[in-house]
N, C-alpha and C positions, 0 to 999 in steps of 0.2 A: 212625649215623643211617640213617634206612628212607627210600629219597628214592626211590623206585618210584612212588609218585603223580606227584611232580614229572615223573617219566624220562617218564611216561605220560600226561601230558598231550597234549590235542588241540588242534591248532592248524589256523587253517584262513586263506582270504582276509579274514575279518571282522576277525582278528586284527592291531593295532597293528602296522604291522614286516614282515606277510609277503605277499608277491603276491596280488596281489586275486584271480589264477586258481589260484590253489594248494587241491591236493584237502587235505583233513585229512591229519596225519603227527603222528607222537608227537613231542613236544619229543626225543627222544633221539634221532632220529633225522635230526634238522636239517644234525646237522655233516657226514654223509655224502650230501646232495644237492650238493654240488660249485660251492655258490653262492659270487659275487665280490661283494664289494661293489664293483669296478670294470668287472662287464660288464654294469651294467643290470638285473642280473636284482633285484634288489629294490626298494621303494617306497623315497620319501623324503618327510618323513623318517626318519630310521634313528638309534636309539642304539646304539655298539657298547660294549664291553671289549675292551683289547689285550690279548690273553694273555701275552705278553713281560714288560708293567708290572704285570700281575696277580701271576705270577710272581716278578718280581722284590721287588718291596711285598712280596709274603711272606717270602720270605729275608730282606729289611732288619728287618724286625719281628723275626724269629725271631731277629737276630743281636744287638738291642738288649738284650732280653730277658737272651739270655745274659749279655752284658755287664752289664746293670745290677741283674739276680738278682730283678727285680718280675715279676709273673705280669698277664696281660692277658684281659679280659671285652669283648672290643667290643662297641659299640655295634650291635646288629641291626636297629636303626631305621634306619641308613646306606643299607642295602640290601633288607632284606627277601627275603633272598635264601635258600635251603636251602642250595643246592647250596654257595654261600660259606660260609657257617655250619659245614656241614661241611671247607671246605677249613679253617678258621679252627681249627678245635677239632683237626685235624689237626697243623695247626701249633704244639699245646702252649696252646691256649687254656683258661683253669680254666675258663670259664661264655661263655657270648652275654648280654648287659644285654639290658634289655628298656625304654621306657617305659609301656607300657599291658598291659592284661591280654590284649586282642590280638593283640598281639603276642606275647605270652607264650603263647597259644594253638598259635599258629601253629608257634613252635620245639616246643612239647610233641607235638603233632600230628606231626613227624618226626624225634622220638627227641630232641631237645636233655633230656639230663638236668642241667644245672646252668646255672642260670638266676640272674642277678642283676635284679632291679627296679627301677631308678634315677629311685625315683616313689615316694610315697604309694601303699600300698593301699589304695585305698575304696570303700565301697558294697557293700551286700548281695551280690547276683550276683556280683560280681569276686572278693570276701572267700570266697565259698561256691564257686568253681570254684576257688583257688588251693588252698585246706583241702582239699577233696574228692580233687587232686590228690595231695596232699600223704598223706593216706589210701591211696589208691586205689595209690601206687608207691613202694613203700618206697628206690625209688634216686633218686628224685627229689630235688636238692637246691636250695633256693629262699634268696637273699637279699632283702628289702625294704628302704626308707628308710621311716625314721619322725622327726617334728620336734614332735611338739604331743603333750599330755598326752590332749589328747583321740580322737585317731586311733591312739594306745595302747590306749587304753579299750573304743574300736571292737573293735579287733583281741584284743583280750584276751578280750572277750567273746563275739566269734564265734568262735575258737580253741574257749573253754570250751565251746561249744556243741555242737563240732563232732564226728566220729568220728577227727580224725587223731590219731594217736598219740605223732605228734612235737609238737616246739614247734614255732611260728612264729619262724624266725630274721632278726634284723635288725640294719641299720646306723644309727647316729645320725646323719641328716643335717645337715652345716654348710652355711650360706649368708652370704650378705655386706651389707649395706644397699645397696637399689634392686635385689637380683638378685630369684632366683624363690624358692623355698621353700628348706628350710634354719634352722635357729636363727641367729639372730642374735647371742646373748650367751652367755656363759659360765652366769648363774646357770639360765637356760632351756634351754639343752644337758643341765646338770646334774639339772634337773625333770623331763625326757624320760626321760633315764637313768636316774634312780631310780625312775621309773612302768614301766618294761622290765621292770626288776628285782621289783619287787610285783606283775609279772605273772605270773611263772613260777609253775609248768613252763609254762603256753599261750605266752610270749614269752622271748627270750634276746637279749642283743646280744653280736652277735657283733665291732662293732668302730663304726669312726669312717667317714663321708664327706664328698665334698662335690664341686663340677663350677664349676673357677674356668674353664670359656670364655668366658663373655659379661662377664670385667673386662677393661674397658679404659684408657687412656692417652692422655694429651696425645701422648704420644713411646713409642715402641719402649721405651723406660728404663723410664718411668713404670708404663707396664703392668707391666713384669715384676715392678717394686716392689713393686704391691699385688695382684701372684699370690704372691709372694715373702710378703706380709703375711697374705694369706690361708690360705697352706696352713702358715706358724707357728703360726696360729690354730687350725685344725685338730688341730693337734700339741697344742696347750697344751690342748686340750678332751681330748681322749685321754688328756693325763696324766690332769688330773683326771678322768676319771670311773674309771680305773685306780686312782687313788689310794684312792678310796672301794670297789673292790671288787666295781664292780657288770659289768662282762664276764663273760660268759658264759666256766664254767671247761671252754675248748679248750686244744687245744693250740697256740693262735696268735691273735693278732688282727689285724682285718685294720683296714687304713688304705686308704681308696682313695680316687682322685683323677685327673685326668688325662686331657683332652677331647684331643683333636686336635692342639692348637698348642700346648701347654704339659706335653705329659706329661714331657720330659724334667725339668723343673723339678718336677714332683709327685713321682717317684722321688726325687731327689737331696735335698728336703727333709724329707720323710716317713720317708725311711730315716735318717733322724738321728734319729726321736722313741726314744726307750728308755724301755720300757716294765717290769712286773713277770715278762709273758713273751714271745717270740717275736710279732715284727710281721711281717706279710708285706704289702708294696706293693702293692694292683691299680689296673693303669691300665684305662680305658674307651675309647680311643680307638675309633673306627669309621672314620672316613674313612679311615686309612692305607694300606686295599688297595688303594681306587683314584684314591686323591689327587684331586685338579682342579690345572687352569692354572692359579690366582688364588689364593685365599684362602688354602687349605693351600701351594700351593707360597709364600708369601710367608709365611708360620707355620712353616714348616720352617726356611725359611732363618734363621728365628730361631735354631732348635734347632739349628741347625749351626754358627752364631756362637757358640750359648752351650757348647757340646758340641764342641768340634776335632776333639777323639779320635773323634769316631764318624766320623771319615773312614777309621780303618780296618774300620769294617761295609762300606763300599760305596759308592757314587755315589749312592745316598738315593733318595729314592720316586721314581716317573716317575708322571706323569699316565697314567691307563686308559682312561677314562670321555671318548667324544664324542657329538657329534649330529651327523648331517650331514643338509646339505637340498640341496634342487637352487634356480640361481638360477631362476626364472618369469619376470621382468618386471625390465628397465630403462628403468621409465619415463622419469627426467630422466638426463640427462649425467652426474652426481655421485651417482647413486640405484639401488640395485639392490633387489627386494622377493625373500627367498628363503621355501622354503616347510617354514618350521618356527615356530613361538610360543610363546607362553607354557604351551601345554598339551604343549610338548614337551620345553623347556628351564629350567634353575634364570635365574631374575632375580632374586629374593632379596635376594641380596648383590652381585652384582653382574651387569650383565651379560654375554652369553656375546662372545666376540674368535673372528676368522676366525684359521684359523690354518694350514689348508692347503685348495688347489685342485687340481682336474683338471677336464679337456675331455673326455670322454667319446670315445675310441677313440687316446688318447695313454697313454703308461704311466705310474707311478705319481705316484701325491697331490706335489704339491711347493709350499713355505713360499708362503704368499700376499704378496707385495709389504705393505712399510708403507703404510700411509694408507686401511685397512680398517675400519673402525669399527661396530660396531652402536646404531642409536641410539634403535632401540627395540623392543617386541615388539606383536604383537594375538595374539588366539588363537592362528590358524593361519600368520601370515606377519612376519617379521622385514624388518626396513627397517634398512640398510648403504648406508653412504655410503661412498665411492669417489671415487679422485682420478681424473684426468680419463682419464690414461693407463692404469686399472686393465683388467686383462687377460679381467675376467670379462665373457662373455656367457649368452644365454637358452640354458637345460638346463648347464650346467657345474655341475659340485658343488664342494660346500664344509664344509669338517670344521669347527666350532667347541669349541672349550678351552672348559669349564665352570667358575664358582665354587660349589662347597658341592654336593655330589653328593647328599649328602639328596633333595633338591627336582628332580633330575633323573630317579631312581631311580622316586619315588613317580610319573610321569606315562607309565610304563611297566609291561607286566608280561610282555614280550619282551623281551629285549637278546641279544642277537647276540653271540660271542668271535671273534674276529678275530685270525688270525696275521699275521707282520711284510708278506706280502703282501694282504692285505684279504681274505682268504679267511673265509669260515665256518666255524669248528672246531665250535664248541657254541655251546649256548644255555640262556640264565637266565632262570629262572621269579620272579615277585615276587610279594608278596602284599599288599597297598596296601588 
């Protein structure tokens, strides 16, 4: 990847994140101005990256991997990040997923040559920059989802149109009743498939998908049941469309599956399907670089209950990814307003927990006392309720644990890397 753009970015005081008095400096050059995040010297609030957890998330990934012999495309919507994208693809990544064609821009723009699209391809403009691509770089390799006869027909026709030389290659999307797109049924998988097939040479299918994160469950049980039924499902669609002939003749087909909180369960099921040749497993995960307090670390612990043995990978993800603000105001006895909001922090899913404090000219961050709470967000200021005895006063800072890093990422396009001292090492460019 050619991240020379990113390295050369300017950044200045206007910029999210950096000292209002700061002359312009190239992103690259961030990590050697000798900045703390505990002596003042930057605005708040501040989103970092611990380089430590970044770190480590990579090794546990890479050690899964090995173990469980599937290949991983994360999600690059997580981050939006080059410089990750390349640490990721370093790591033995086959492709970065993409959901939009913008996104798909954006990796093509700095060298990502294998690219998965975990989306419909639609509309003229999008159809005619992926083709054109597809033309225009003979190493370029691009997978899509497709689910309707008629978003076939789309693509088959703009293909035939087109100058690229290749086919358009694609995955059969499976979905679930009440989720998002995906087929539904067997006979309509089946119809998808066979309209791939009367599209060649413009279309091939290269294999099966499908994205069980958003089933859920009465109980922890419940869920995994009907992820459990779900990606059976998947499988039984693969036979069939295997059986009839219509995969594209690789040498592999690929099965993929595998959000965040349930890939260990897409590997272990997927790789049961037997097929007429070689299946290769791809997960999609994206969160796992830089995990969050909440959401993922309570979806891991899943995969660690259902998975023992991966207790010899390692001690499992650590949370990356914080916000810190400074407190401003305690107005009532039990009230503190700190100064970060919703244009700074994921609320989503849930929201952000204090989770360490310092006093500004004491040394490092230490666990903030229980009875911390956030109990809501405005824009720019967060409101935390505090027991009576709580320790925080005006200008003290305060690090916040995130759920679902997506939504945190996207309201930056600074983030700061921070070693086990609060130091500045580097810094991450996003593209939002």
């Amino acid at each position: 990847m050619d991240l020379i753009a990113v390295e050369n970015w300017i950044v200045d005081g206007r910029t999210k994140g950096m000292p209002a008095d700061a002359a312009p400096i190239r992103l690259a050059d961030i990590g050697a101005q000798g900045w703390s995040l505990l002596d003042d010297e930057l605005p708040m609030p501040l989103a970092v990256v611990r380089e430590s957890a970044i770190a480590n998330n990579s090794r546990w990934m890479r050690a899964f991997l090995s173990m469980s012999g599937a290949r991983i495309a994360p999600h690059g919507k997580t981050t939006m990040c080059p410089q990750l994208f390349r640490m990721q693809l370093e790591d033995g990544a086959s492709a970065i997923t993409v959901a939009t064609v913008q996104q798909l821009k954006v990796c093509r723009d700095f060298g990502v040559a294998s690219l998965l699209l975990a989306n419909q391809l639609m509309g003229a403009s999008e159809t005619r920059y992926v083709l054109d691509e597809l033309g225009r770089d003979p190493d370029f390799r691009l997978l899509s989802f497709v689910d309707s006869v008629a978003n076939v027909r789309e693509l088959s026709d703009a293909a035939s149109a087109s100058s690229a030389a290749r086919p358009l290659e694609v995955l059969l999307e499976i979905g679930f009743a009440g989720g998002r797109t995906g087929c539904r049924t067997p006979d309509e998988s089946l119809a998808v498939a066979r309209a791939v097939a009367r599209s060649k040479p413009h279309l091939v299918l290269r294999g099966v998908a499908g994205f069980e994160g958003l089933i859920t469950g009465a109980t922890p049980s419940a869920a995994e049941a009907a992820v459990r039924s779900y990606l059976e499902f998947i499988g039984e669609v693969a036979t069939a469309v295997d059986a009839e002939g219509l995969f594209a003749e690789t040498s592999e087909i690929i099965l993929s599956a595998g959000g965040s909180g349930f890939f260990d369960m897409a590997v272990e099921r997927l790789s049961l399907v037997a097929l007429s040749r070689k299946t290769q497993v791809m997960i999609r995960s994206g969160c796992y670089l830089t995990h969050d307090g909440h959401m993922y670390r309570e979806l891991f612990s899943g995969i660690v209950r259902r998975r023992p043995e991966l207790a010899k990978v390692g001690p499992g993800l650590e949370p990356a990814l914080q916000v810190w603000a400074r407190v401003q105001s305690r107005p009532e006895p039990r009230k503190c307003i700190l100064t970060a909001g919703k244009r700074d922090i994921s609320y989503d899913e849930r929201l952000p927990s204090p989770a360490l404090w310092r006093r500004p000219g004491t040394a490092k961050p230490i666990p903030l006392p229980p009875g911390h709470t956030v109990t809501g967000l405005n824009d720019q200021h967060c409101h935390l309720a505090v027991p009576d005895d709580s320790p925080l006063a005006i200008g003290d800072l305060v690090a916040f644990d995130i759920s679902h890093p997506c939504t945190t990422f996207d309201k930056w396009r600074l983030i700061y890397v921070v070693d086990n001292d609060w130091r500045v090492v580097d810094a991450l460019k996003t593209f939002f």
